[in-house]
C-alpha positions as CSV (number, residue, x, y, z in Angstrom):
1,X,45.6,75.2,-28.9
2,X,43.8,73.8,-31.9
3,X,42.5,76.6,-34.4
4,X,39.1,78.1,-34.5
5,X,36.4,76.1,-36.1
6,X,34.7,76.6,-39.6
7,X,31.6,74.9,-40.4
8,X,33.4,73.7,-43.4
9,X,35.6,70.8,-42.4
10,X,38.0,69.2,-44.6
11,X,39.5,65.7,-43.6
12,X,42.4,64.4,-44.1
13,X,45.6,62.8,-43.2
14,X,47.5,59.7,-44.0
15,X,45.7,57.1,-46.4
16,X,44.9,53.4,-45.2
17,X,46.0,55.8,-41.8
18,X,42.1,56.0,-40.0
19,X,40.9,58.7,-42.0
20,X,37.4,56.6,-43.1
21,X,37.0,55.6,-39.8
22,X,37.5,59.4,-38.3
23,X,34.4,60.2,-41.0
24,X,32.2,57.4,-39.4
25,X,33.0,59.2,-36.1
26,X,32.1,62.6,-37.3
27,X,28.6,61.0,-38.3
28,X,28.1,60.3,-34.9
29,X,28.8,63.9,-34.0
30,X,25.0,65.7,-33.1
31,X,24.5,68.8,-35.8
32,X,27.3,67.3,-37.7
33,X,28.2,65.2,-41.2
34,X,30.7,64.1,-43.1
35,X,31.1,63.2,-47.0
36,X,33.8,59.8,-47.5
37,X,35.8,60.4,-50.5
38,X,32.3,62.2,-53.0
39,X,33.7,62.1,-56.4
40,X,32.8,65.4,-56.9
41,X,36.0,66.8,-55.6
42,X,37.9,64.3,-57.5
43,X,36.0,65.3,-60.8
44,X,36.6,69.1,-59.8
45,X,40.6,68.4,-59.8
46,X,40.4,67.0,-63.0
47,X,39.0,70.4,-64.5
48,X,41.1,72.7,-63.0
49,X,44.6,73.7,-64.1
50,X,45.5,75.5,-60.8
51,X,45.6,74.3,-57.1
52,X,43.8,78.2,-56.7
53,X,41.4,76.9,-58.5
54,X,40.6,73.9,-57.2
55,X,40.8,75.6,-53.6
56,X,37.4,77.4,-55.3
57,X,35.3,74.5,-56.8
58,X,36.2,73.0,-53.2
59,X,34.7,75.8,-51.7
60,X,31.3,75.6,-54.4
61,X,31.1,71.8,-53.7
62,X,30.6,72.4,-50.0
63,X,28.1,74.7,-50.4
64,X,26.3,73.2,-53.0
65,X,26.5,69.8,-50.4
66,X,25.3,72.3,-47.5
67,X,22.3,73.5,-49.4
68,X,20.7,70.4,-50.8
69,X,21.2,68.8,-47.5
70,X,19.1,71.7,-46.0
71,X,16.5,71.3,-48.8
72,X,16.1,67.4,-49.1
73,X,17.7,65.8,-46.1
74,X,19.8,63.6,-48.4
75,X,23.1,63.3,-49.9
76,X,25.4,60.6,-52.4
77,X,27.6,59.6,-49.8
78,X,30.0,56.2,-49.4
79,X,28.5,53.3,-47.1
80,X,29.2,49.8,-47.3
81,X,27.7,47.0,-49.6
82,X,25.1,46.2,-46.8
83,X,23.9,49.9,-46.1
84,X,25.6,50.6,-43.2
85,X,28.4,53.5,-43.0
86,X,31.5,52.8,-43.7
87,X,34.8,52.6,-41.6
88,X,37.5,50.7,-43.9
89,X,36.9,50.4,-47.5
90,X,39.1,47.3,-48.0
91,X,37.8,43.6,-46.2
92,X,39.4,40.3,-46.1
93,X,37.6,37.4,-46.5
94,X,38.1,33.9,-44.8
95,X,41.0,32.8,-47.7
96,X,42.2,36.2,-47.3
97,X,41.2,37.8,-50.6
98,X,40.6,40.9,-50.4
99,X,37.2,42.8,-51.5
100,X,36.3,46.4,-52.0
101,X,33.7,47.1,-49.7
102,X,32.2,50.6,-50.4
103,X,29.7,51.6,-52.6
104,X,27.9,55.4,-53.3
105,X,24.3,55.6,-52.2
106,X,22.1,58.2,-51.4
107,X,21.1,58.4,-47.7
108,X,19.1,60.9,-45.4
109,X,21.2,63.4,-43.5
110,X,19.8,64.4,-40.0
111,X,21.2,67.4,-38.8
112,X,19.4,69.8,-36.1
113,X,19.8,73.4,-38.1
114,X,21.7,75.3,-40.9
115,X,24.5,75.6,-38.5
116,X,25.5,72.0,-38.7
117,X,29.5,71.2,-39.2
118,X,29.8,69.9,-43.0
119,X,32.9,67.6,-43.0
120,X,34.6,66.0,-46.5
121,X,37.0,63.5,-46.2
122,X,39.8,63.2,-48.8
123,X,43.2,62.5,-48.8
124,X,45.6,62.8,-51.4
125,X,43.5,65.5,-53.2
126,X,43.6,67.7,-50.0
127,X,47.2,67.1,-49.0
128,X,47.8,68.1,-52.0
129,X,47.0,71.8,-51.5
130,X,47.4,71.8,-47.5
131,X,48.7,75.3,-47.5
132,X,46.5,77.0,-49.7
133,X,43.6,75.1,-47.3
134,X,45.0,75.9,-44.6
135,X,45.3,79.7,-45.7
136,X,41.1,80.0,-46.3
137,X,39.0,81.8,-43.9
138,X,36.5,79.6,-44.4
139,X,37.1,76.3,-44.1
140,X,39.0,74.2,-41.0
141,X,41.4,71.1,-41.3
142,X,41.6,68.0,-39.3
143,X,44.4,66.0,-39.9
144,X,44.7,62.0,-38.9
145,X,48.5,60.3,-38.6
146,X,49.0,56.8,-37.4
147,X,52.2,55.0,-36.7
148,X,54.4,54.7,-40.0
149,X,55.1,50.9,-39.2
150,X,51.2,50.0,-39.6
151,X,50.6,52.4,-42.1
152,X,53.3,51.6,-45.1
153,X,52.5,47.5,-43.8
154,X,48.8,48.1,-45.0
155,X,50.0,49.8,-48.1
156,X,51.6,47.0,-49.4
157,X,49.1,44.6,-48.4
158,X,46.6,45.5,-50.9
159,X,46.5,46.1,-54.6
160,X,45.9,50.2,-55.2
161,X,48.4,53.0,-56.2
162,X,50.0,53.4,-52.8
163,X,51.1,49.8,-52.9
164,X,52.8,50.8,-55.9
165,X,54.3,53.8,-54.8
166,X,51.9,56.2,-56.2
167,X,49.3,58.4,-55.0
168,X,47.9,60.1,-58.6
169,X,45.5,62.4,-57.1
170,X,48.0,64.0,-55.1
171,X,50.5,64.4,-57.8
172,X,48.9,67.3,-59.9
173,X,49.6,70.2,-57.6
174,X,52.4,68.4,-55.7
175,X,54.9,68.5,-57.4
176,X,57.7,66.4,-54.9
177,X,55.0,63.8,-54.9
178,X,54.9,63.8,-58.5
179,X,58.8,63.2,-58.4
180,X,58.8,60.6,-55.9
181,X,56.5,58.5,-58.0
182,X,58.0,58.6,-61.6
183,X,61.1,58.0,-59.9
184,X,63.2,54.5,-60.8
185,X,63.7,53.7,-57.1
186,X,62.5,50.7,-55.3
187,X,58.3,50.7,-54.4
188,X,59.3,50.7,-50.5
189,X,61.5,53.5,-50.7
190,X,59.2,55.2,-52.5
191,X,56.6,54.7,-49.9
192,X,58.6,55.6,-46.8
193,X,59.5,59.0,-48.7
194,X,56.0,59.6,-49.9
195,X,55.1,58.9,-46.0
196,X,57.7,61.4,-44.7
197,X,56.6,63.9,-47.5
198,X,52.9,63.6,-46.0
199,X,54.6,63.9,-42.4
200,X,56.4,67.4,-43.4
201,X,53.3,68.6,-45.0
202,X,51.0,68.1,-42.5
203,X,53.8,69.6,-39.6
204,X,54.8,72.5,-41.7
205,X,50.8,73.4,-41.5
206,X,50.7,72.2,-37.6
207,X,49.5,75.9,-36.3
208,X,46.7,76.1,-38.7
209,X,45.4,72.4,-38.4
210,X,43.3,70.3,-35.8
211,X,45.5,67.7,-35.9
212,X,45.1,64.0,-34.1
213,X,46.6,60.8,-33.8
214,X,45.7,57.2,-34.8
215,X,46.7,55.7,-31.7
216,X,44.9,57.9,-29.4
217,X,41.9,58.5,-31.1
218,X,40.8,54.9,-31.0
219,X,41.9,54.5,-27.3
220,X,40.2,58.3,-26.7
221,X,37.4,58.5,-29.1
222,X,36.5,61.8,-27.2
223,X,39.3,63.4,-28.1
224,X,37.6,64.2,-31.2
225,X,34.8,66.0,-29.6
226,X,37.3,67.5,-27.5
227,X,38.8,69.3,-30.7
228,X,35.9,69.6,-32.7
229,X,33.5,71.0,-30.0
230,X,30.5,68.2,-30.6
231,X,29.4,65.7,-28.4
232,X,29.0,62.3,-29.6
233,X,24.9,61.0,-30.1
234,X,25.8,57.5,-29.3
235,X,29.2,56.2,-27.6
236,X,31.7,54.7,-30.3
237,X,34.4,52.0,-29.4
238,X,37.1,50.9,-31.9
239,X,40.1,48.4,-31.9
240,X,43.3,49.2,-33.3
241,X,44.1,47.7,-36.5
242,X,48.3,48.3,-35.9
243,X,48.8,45.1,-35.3
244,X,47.1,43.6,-37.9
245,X,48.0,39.8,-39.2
246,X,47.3,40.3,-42.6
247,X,50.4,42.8,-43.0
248,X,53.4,41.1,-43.7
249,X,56.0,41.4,-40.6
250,X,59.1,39.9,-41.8
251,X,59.4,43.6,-43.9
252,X,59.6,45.4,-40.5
253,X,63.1,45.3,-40.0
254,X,63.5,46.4,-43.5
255,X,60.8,49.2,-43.4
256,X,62.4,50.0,-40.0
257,X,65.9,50.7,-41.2
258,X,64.6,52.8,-44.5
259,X,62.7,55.5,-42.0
260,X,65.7,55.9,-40.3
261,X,68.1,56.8,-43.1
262,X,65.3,58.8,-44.8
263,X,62.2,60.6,-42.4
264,X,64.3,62.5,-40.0
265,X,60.4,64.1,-39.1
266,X,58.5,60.8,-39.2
267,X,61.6,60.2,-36.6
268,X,60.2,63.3,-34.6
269,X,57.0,62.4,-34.3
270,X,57.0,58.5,-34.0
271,X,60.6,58.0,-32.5
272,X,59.9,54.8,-31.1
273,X,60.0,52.0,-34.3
274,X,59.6,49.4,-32.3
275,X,56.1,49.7,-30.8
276,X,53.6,50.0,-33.5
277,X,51.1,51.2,-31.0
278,X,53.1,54.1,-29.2
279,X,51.2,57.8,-30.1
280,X,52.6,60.0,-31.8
281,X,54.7,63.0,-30.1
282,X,54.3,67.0,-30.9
């Protein structure tokens, strides 16, 4: 049974794992909204020198969001370059470059009353105090994991920290994460440990999260209004992106062989390597 529900909702889960997309979906909740990435959050990190602290500017920011949505029926939110909301932040063109397609705008917010679910997506900056979040009365978590095989492919397909073996705004208050990345050991390594790291995390918090799966979310887009208790406005329909070819395939065998020696629980959950589209199991 998933958790009761807050009207504060923070989003996360694995990053490049659906997380943008699972934002687009919630703005196509009725009464409902969600914030992609606002860099108010990541500015509030910045200031504070505690993870209890942050847990508190967290819980300003959505209230400060709530209210001038309720007075001006507009927020700063992330949509893409032509205006329309966004569902992957990264694009390939035809020769296969790859562009950043997101952009902050101010847009009107339609919501029916005061009682509408506020929803802020972030990943790194929220896993990295899951437990404290997780232990506020006030504010729910939904959680997104998609098939490790997929996920650590799109990493290293694009340019940004992950591809590196970094995630910096999850390495202030984390402090494994923090270890894992100034650490000498090969990038992919690095990324199949920070992968099971974010696996452990988000299962060690399982009771206290609304937690969903790549896989069957974009087979089952009403599985989310199943857990969140909205109904969709207009029907949504998405592909699966875990097969994409733009990842780079001949590293499976490698990738495969790292997650066994080293994510006994990305093992649990995902035990079947071989079939990037199986669901996860819990």
């Amino acid at each position: 049974m998933s958790p009761a529900l807050n009207l504060s909702l923070v989003v996360t889960g694995m990053p490049r794992g659906g997380t943008t997309l699972l934002g687009y979906m919630i703005n196509h909740l009725e009464n409902a909204y969600c914030l992609s990435e606002p860099m108010g959050v990541e500015e509030h990190q910045l200031q504070v020198a505690s993870s209890d602290e942050f847990l508190d500017k967290i819980r300003s920011f959505f209230n400060e969001q709530r209210e001038l949505i309720l007075s001006t029926g507009r927020c700063v939110n992330r949509v893409d370059k032509n205006g329309m909301p966004v569902t992957n932040y990264f694009k390939r063109t035809g020769n296969k470059s790859i562009e950043h397609t997101s952009q902050l705008t101010e847009e009107a917010v339609r919501v029916r009353d005061e009682g509408f679910l506020l929803a802020i997506k972030h990943n790194a900056h929220f896993l990295s105090i899951l437990p404290l979040l997780c232990s506020a009365p006030d504010i729910s978590v939904l959680a997104l994991v998609r098939h490790p095989i997929p996920t650590i492919l799109s990493w290293r397909s694009l340019d940004i920290p992950i591809s590196h073996g970094r995630l910096p705004s999850g390495e202030k208050f984390w402090p494994e994460l923090a270890d894992i990345a100034s650490s000498d050991r090969e990038n992919l390594l690095k990324q199949v440990m920070i992968y099971e790291l974010i696996v452990s995390r988000i299962m060690n918090c399982r009771k206290q999260i609304n937690l969903l799966c790549y896989e069957n979310l974009i087979k089952h887009p009403e599985q989310l209004c199943a857990v969140l208790g909205y109904q969709f406005q207009t029907p949504v329909k998405f592909n699966s992106c875990n097969k994409n070819k733009d990842y780079n395939w001949g590293e499976v065998q490698e990738v495969k062989a790292l997650l066994r020696r080293n994510a006994p629980n990305t093992l649990r959950i995902y035990p079947d390597l071989d079939n990037p589209e199986s669901s996860m199991e819990i």
